[in-house]
Structures are given as C-alpha cells and as structure tokens.
PDB file of N, CA, C and O in Angstrom:
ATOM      1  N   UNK A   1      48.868 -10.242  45.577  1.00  0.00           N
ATOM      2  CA  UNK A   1      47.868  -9.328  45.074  1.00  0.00           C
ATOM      3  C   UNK A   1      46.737 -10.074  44.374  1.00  0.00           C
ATOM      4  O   UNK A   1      45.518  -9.975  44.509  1.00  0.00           O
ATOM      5  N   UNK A   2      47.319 -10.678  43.761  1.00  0.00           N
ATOM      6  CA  UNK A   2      46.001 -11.909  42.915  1.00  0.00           C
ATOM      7  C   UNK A   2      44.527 -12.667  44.018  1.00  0.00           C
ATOM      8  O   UNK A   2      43.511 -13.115  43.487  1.00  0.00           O
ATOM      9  N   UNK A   3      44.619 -12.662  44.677  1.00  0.00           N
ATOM     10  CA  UNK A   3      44.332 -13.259  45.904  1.00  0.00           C
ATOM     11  C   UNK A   3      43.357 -12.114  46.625  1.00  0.00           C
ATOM     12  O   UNK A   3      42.269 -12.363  47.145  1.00  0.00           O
ATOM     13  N   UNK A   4      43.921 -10.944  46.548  1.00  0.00           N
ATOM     14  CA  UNK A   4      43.111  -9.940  47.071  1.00  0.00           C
ATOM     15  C   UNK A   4      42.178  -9.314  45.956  1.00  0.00           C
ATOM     16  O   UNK A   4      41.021  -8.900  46.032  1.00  0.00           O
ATOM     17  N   UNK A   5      42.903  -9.369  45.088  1.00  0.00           N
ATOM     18  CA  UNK A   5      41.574  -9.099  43.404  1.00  0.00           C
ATOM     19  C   UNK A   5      40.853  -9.960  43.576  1.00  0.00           C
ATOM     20  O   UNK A   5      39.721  -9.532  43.798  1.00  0.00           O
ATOM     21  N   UNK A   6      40.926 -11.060  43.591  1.00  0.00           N
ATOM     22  CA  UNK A   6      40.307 -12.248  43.570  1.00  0.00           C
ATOM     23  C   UNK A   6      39.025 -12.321  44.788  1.00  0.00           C
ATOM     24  O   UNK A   6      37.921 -12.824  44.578  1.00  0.00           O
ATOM     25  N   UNK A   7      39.317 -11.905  45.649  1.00  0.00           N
ATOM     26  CA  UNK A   7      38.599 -11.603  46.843  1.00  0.00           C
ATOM     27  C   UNK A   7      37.538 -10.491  46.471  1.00  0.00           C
ATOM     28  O   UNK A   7      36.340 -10.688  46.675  1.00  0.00           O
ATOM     29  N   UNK A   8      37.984  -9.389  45.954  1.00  0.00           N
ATOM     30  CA  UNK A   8      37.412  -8.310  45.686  1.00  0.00           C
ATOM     31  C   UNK A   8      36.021  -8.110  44.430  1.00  0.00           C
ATOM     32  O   UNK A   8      34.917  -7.567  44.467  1.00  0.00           O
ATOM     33  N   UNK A   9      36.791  -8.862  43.400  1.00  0.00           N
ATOM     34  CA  UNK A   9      36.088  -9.245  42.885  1.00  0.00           C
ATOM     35  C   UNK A   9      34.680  -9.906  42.762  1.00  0.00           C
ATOM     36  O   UNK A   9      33.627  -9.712  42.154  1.00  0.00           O
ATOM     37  N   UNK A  10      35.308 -10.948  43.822  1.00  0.00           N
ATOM     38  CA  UNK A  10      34.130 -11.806  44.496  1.00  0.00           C
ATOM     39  C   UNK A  10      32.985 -11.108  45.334  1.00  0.00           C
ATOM     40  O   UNK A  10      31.810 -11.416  45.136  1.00  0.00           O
ATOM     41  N   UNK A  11      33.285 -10.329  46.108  1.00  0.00           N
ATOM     42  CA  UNK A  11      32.446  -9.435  47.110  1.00  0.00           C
ATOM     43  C   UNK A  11      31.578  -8.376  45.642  1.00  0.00           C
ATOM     44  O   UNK A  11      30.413  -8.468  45.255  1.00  0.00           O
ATOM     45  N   UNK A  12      32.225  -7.834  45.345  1.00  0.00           N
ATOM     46  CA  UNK A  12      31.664  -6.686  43.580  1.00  0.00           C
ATOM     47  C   UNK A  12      30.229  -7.503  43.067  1.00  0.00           C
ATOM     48  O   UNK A  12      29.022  -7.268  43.002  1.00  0.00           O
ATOM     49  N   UNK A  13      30.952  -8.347  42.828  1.00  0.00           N
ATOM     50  CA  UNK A  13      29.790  -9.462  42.229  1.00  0.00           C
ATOM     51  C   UNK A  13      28.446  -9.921  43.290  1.00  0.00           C
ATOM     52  O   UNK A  13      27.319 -10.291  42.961  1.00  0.00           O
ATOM     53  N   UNK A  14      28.916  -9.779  44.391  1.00  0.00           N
ATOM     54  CA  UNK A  14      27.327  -9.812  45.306  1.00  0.00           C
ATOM     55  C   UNK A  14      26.478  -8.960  45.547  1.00  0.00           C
ATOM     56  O   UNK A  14      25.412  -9.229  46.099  1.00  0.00           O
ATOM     57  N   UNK A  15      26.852  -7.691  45.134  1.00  0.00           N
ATOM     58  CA  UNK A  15      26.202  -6.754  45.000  1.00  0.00           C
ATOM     59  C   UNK A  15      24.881  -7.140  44.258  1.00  0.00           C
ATOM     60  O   UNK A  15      25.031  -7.516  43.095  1.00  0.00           O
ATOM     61  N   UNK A  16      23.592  -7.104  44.763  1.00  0.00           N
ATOM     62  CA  UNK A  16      22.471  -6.960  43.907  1.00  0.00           C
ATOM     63  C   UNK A  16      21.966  -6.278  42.822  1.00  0.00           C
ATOM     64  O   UNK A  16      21.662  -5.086  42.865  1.00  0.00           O
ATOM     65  N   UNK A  17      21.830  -7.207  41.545  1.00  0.00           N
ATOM     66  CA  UNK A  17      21.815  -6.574  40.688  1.00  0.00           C
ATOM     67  C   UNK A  17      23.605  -6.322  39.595  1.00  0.00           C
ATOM     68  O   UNK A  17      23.830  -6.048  38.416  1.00  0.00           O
ATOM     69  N   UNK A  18      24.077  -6.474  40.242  1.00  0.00           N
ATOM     70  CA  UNK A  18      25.443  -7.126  39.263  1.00  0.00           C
ATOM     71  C   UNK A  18      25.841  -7.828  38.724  1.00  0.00           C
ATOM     72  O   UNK A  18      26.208  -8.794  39.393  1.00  0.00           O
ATOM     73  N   UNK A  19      26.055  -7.916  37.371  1.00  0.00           N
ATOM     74  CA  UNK A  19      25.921  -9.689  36.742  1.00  0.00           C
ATOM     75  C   UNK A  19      27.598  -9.691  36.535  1.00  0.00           C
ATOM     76  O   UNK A  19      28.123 -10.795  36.678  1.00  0.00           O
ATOM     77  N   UNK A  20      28.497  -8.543  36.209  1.00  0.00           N
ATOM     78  CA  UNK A  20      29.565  -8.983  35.743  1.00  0.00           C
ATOM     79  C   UNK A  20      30.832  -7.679  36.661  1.00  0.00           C
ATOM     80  O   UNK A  20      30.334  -6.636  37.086  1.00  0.00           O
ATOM     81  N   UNK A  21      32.721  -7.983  36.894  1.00  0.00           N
ATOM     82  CA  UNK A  21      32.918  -6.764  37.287  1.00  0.00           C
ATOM     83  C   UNK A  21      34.060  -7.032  36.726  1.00  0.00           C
ATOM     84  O   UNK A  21      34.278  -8.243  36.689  1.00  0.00           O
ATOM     85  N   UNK A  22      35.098  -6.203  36.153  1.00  0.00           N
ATOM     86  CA  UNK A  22      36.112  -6.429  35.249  1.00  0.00           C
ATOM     87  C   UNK A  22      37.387  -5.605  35.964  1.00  0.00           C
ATOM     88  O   UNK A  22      37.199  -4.389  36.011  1.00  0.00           O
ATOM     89  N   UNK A  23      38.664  -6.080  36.531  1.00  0.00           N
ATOM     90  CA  UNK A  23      39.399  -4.732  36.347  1.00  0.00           C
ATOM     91  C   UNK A  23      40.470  -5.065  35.092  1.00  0.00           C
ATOM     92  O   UNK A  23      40.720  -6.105  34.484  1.00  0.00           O
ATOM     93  N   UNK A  24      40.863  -4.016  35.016  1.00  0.00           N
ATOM     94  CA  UNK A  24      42.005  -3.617  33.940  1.00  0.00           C
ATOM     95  C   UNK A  24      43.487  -2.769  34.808  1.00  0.00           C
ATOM     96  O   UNK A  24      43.611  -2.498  36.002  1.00  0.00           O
ATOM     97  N   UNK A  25      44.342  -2.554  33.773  1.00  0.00           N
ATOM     98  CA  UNK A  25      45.674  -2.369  34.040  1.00  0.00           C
ATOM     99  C   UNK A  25      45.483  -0.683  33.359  1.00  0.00           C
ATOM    100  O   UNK A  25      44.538  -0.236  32.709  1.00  0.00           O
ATOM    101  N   UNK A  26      46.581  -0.096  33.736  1.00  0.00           N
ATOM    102  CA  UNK A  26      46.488   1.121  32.684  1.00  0.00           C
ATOM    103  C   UNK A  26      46.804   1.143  31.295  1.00  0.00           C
ATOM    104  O   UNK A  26      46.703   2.228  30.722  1.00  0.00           O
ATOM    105  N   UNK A  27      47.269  -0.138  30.471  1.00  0.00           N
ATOM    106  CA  UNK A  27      47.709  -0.419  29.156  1.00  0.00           C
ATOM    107  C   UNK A  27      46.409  -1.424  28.862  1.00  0.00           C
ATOM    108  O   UNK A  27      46.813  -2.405  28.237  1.00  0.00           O
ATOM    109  N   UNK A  28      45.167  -1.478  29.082  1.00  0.00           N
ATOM    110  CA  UNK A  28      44.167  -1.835  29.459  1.00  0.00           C
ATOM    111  C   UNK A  28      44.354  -3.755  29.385  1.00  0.00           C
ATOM    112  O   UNK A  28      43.746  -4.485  28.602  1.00  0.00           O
ATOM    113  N   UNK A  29      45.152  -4.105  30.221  1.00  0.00           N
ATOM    114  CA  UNK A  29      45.419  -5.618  30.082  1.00  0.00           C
ATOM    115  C   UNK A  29      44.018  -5.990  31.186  1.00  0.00           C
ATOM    116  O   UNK A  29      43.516  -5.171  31.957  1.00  0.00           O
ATOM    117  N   UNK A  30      43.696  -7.049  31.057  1.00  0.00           N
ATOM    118  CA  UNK A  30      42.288  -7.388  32.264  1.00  0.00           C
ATOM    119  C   UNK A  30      43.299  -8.322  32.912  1.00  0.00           C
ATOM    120  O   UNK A  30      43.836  -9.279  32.354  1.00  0.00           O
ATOM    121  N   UNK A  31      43.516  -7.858  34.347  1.00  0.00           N
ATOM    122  CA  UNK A  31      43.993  -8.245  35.531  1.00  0.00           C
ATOM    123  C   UNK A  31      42.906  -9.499  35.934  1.00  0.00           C
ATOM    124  O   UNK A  31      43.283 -10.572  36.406  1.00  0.00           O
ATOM    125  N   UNK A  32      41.552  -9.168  35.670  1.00  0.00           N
ATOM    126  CA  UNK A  32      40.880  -9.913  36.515  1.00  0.00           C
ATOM    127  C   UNK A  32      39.402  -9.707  35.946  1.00  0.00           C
ATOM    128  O   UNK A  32      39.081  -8.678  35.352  1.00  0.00           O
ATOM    129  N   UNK A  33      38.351 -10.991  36.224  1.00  0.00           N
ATOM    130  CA  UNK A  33      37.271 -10.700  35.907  1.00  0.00           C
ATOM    131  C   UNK A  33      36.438 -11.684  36.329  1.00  0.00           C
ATOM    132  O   UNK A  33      36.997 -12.725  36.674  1.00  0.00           O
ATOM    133  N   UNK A  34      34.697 -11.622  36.429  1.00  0.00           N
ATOM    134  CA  UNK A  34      33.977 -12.166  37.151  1.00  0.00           C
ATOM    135  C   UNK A  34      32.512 -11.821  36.233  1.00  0.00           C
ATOM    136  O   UNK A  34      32.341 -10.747  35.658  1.00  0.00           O
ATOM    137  N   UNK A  35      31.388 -13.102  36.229  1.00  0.00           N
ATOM    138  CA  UNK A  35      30.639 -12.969  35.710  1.00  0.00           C
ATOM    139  C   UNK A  35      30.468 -12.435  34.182  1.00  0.00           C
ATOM    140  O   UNK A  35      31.297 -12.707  33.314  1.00  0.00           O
ATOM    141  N   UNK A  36      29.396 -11.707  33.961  1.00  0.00           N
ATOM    142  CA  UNK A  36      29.267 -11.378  32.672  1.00  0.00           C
ATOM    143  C   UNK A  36      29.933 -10.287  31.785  1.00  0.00           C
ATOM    144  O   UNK A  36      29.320  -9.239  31.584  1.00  0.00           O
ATOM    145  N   UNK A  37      30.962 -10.457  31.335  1.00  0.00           N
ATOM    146  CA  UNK A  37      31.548  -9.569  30.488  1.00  0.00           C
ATOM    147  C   UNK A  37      32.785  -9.398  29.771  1.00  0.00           C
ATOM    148  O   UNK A  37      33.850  -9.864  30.176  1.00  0.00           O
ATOM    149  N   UNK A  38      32.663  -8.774  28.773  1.00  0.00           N
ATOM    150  CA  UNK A  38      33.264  -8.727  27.362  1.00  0.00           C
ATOM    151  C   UNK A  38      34.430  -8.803  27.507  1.00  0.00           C
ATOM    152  O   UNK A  38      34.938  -7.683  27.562  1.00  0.00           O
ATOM    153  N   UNK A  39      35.265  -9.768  27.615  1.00  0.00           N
ATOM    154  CA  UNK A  39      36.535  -9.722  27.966  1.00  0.00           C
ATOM    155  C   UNK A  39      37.762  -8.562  26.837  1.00  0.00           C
ATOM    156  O   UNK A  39      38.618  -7.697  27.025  1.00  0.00           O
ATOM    157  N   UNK A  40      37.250  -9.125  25.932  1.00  0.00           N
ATOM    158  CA  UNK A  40      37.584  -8.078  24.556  1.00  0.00           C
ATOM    159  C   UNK A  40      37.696  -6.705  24.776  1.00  0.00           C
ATOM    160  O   UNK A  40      38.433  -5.934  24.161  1.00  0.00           O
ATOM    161  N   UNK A  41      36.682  -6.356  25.976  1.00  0.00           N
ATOM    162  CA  UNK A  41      36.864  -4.350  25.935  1.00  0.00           C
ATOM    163  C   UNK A  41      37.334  -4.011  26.877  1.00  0.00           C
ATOM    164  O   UNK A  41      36.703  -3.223  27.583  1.00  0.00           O
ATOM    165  N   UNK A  42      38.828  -4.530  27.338  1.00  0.00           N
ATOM    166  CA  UNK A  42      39.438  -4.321  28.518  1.00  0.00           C
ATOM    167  C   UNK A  42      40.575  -3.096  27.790  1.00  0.00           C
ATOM    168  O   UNK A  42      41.049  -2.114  28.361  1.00  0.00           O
ATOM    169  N   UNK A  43      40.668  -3.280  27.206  1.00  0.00           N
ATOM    170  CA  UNK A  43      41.607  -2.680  26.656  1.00  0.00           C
ATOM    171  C   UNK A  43      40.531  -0.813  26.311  1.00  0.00           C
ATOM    172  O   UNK A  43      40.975   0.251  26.744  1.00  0.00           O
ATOM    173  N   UNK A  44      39.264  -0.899  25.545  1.00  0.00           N
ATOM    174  CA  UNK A  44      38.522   0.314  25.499  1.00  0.00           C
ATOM    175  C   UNK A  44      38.189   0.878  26.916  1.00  0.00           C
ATOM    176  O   UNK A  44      38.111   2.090  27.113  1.00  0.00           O
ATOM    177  N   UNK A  45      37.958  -0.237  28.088  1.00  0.00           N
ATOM    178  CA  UNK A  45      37.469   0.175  29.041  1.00  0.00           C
ATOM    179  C   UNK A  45      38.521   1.035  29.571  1.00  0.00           C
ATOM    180  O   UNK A  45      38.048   1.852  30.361  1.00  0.00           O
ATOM    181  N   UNK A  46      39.585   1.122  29.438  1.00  0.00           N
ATOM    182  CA  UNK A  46      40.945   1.839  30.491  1.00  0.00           C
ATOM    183  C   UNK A  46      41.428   2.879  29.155  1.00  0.00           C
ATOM    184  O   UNK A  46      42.552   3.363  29.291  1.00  0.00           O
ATOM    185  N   UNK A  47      40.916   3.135  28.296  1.00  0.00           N
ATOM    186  CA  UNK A  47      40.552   4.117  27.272  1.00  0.00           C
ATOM    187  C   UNK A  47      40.084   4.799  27.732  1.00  0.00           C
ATOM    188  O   UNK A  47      40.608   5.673  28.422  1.00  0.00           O
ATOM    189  N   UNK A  48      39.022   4.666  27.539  1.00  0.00           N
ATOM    190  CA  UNK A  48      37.433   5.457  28.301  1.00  0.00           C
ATOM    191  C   UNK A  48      37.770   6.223  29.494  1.00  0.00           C
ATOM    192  O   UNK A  48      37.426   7.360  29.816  1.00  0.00           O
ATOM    193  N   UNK A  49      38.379   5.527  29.978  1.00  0.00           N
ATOM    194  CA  UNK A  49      38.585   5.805  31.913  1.00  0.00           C
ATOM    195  C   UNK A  49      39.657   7.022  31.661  1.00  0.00           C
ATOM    196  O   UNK A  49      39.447   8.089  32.239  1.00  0.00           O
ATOM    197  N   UNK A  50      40.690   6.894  30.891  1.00  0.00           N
ATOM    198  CA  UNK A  50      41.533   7.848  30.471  1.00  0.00           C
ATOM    199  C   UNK A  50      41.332   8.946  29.918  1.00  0.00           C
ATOM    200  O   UNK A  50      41.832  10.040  30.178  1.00  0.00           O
ATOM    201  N   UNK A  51      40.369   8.575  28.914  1.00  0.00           N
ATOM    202  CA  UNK A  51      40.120   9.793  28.168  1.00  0.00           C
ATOM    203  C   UNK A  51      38.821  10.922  29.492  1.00  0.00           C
ATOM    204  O   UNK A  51      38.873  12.134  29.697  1.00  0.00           O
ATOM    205  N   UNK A  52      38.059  10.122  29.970  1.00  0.00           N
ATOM    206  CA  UNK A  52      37.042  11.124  30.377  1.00  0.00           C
ATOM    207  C   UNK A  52      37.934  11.952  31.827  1.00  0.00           C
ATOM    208  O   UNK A  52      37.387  12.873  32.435  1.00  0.00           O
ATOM    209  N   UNK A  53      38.643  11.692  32.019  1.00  0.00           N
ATOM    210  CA  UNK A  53      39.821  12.020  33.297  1.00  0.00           C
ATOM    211  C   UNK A  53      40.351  13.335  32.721  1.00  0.00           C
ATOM    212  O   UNK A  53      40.593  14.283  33.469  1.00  0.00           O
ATOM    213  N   UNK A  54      40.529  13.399  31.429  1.00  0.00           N
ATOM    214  CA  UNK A  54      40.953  14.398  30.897  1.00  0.00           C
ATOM    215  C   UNK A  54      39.954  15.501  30.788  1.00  0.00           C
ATOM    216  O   UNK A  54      40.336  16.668  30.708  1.00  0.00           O
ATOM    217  N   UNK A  55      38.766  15.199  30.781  1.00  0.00           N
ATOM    218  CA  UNK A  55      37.566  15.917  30.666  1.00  0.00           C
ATOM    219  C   UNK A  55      37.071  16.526  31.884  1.00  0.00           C
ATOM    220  O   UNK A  55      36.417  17.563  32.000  1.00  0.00           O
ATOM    221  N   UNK A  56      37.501  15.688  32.816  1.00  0.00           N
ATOM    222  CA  UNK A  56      37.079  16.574  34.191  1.00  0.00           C
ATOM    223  C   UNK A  56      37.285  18.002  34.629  1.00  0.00           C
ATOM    224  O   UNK A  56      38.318  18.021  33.961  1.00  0.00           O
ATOM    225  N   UNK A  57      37.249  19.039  35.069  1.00  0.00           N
ATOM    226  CA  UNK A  57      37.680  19.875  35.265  1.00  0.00           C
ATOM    227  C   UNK A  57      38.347  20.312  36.669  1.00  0.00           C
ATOM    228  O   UNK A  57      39.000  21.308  36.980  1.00  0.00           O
ATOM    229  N   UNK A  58      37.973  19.301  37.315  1.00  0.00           N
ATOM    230  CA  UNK A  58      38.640  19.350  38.497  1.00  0.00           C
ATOM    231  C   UNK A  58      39.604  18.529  39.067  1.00  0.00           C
ATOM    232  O   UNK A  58      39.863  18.429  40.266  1.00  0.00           O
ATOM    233  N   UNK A  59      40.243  17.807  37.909  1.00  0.00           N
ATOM    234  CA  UNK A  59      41.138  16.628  37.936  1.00  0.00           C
ATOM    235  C   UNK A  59      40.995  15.347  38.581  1.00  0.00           C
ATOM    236  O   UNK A  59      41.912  14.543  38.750  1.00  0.00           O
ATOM    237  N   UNK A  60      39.970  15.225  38.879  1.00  0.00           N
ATOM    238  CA  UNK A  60      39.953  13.930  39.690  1.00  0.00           C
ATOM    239  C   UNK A  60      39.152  13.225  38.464  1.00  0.00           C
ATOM    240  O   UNK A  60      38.653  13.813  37.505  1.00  0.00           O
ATOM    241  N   UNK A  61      39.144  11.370  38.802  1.00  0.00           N
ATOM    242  CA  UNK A  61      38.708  10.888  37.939  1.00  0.00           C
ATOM    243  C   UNK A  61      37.106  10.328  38.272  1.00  0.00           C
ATOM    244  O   UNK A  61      36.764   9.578  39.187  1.00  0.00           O
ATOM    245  N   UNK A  62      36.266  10.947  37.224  1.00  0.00           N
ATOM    246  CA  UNK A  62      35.021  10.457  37.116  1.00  0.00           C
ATOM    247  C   UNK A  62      34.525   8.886  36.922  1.00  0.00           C
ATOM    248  O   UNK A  62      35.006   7.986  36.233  1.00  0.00           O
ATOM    249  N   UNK A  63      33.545   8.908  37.670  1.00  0.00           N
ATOM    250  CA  UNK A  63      33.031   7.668  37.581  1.00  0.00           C
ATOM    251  C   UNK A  63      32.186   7.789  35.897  1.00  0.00           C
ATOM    252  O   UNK A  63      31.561   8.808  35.604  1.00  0.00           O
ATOM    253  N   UNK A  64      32.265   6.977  35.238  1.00  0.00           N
ATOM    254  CA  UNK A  64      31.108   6.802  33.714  1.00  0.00           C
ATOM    255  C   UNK A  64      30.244   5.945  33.896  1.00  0.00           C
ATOM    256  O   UNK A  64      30.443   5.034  34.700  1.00  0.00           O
ATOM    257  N   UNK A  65      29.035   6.053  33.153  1.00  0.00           N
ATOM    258  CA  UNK A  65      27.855   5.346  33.293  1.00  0.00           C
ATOM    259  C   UNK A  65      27.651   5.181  32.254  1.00  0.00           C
ATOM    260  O   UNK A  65      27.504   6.214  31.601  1.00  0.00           O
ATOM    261  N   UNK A  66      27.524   3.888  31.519  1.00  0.00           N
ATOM    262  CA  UNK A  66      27.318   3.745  30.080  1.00  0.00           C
ATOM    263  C   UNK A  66      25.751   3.079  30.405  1.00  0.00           C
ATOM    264  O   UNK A  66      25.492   2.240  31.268  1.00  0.00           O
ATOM    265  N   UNK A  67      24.840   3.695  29.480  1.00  0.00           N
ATOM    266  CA  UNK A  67      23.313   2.856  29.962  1.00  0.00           C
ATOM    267  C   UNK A  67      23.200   2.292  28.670  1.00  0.00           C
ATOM    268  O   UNK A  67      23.991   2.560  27.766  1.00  0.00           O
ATOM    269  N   UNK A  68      21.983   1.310  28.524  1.00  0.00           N
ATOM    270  CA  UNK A  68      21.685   0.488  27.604  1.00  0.00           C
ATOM    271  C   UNK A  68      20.223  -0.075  27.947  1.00  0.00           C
ATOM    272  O   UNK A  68      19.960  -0.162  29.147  1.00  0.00           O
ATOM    273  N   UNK A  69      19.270  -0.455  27.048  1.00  0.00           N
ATOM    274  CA  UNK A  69      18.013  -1.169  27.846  1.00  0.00           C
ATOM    275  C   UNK A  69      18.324  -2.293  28.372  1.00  0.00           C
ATOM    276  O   UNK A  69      17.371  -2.840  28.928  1.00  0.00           O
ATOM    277  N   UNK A  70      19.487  -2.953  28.414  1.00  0.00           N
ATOM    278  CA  UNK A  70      19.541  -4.422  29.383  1.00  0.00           C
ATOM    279  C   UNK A  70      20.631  -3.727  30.208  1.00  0.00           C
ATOM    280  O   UNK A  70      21.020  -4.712  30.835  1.00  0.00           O
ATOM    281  N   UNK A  71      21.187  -2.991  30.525  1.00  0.00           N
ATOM    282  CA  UNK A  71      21.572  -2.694  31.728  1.00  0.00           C
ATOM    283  C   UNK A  71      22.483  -1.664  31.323  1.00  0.00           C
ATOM    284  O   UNK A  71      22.418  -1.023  30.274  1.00  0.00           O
ATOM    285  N   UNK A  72      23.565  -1.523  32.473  1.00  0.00           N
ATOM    286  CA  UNK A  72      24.710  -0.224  32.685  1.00  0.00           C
ATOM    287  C   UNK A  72      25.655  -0.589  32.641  1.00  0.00           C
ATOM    288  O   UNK A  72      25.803  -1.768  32.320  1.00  0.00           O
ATOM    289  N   UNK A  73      26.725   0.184  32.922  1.00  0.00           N
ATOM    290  CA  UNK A  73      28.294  -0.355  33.041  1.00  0.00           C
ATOM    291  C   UNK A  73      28.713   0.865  33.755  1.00  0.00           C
ATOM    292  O   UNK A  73      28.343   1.990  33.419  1.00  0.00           O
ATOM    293  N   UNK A  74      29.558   0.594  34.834  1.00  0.00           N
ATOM    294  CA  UNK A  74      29.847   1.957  35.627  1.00  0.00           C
ATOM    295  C   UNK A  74      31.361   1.845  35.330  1.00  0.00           C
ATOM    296  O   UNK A  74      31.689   0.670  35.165  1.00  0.00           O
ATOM    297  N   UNK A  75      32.141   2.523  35.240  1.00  0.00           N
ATOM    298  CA  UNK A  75      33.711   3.012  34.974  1.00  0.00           C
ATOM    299  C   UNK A  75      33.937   4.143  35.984  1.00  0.00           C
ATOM    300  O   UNK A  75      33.473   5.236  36.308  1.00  0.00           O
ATOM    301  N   UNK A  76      35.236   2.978  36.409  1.00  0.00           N
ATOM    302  CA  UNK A  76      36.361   4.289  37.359  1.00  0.00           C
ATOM    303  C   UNK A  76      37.683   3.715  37.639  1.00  0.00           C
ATOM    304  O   UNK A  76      38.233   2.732  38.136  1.00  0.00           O
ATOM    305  N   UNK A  77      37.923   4.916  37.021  1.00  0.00           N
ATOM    306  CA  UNK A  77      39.585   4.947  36.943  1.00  0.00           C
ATOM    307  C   UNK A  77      40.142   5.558  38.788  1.00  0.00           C
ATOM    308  O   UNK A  77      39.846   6.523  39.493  1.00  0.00           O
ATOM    309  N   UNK A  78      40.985   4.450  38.922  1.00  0.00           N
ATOM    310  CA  UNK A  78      42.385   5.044  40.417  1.00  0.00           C
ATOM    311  C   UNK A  78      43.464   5.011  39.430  1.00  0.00           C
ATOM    312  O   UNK A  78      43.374   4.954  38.203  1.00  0.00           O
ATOM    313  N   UNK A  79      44.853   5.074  40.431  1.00  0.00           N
ATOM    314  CA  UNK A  79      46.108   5.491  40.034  1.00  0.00           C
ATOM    315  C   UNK A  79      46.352   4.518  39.050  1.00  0.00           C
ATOM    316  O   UNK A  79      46.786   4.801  37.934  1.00  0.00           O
ATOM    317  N   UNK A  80      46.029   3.139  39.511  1.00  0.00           N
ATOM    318  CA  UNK A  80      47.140   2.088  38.689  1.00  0.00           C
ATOM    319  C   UNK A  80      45.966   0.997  38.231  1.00  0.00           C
ATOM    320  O   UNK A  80      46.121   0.130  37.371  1.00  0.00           O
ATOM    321  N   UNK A  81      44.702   1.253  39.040  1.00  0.00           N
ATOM    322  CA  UNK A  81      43.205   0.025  38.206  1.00  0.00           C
ATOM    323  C   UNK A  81      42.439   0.984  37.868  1.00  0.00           C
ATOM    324  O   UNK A  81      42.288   2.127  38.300  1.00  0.00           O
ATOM    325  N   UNK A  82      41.803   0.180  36.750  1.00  0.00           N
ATOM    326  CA  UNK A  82      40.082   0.633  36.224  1.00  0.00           C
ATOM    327  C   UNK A  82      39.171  -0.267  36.572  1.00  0.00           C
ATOM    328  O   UNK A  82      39.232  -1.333  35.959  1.00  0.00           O
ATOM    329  N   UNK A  83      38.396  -0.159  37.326  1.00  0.00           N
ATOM    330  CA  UNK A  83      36.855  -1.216  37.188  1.00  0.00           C
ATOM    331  C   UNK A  83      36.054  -0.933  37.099  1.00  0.00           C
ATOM    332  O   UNK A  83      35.608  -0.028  37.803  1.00  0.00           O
ATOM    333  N   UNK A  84      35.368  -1.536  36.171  1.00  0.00           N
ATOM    334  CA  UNK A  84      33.595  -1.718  35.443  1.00  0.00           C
ATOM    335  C   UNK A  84      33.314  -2.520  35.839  1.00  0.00           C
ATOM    336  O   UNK A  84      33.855  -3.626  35.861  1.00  0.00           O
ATOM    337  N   UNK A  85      31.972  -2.008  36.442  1.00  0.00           N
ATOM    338  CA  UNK A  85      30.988  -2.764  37.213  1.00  0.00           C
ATOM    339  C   UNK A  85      29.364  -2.942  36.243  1.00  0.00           C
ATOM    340  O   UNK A  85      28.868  -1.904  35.807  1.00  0.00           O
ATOM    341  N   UNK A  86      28.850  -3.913  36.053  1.00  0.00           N
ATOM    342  CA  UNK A  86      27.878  -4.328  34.821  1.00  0.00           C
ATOM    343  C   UNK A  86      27.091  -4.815  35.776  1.00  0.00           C
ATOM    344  O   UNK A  86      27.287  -5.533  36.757  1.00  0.00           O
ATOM    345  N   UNK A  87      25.981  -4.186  35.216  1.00  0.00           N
ATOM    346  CA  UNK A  87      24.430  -3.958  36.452  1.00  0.00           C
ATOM    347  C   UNK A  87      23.368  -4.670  34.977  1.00  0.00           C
ATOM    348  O   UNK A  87      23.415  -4.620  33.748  1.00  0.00           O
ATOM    349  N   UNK A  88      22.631  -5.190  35.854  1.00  0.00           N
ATOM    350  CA  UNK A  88      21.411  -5.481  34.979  1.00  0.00           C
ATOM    351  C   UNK A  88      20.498  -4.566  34.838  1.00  0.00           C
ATOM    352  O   UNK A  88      20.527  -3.727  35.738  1.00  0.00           O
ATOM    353  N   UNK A  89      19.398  -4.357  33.748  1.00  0.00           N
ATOM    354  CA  UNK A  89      18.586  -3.206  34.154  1.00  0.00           C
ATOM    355  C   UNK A  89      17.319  -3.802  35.470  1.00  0.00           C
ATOM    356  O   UNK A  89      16.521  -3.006  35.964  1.00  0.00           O
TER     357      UNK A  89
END
C-alpha cells in the first residue's frame, strides 16, 4: 500500500497549482505527505473531515474548502483516508 500512496501522492502534487497534499488515517495519524504542509494538522485535518460529515444532510462526505489570501486547502473524507489538497492562490 505504501507504494501506491506514494504513487498517488506523487501524481496530486502535479496538479497545477498544488504546492502540498497530505493524507491522514481516521485517528488522524499522516500516512503520507508531499510538498508544502503542516505536518502538525494531521490530526485537525481528519477532525474537520469528521465533524463536517456529520453536518451533511445527505450523509455523504463533503468536500471542505478552507480559503486564505495565499491559497486553499480542500478536505475529503472516504471510508478509511482523508486528503488535503493545498493550492496556491
């Protein structure tokens, strides 16, 4: 599996305009990460992802968009990963 994160990761990050892409575990451990970002909020990021899941009304899990003037952070929670994807503005 490491190998295929690893892969995945790599491809995330070529995306134009992506400086950093993080996943997490559901106990928010960071499985994996690439480029620019906070290694520290792996643990808030699969928070976040949790809590707004609860907020949905149609049970599925929302993508989040955190904006900022130097860029975004997109969040989405599946069954068993979270990944944030960090865009430049």
């Amino acid at each position: 599996m490491e190998k295929a994160l690893e892969k995945q990761l790599e491809e995330t990050f070529r995306i134009p305009g992506v400086v950093g892409v993080m996943c997490v575990d559901n106990n928010g451990l960071c499985l994996g990460a690439k480029g620019n970002t906070p290694r520290g909020s792996s643990g808030s990021i699969s928070a976040l992802a949790s809590q707004a899941t609860k907020l949905s009304t149609n049970g599925t899990n929302p993508v989040i968009c955190l904006e900022s003037e130097h860029g975004s952070v997109l969040i989405k929670k599946n069954e068993k990963l979270t990944t944030a994807i960090y865009k430049s503005s």
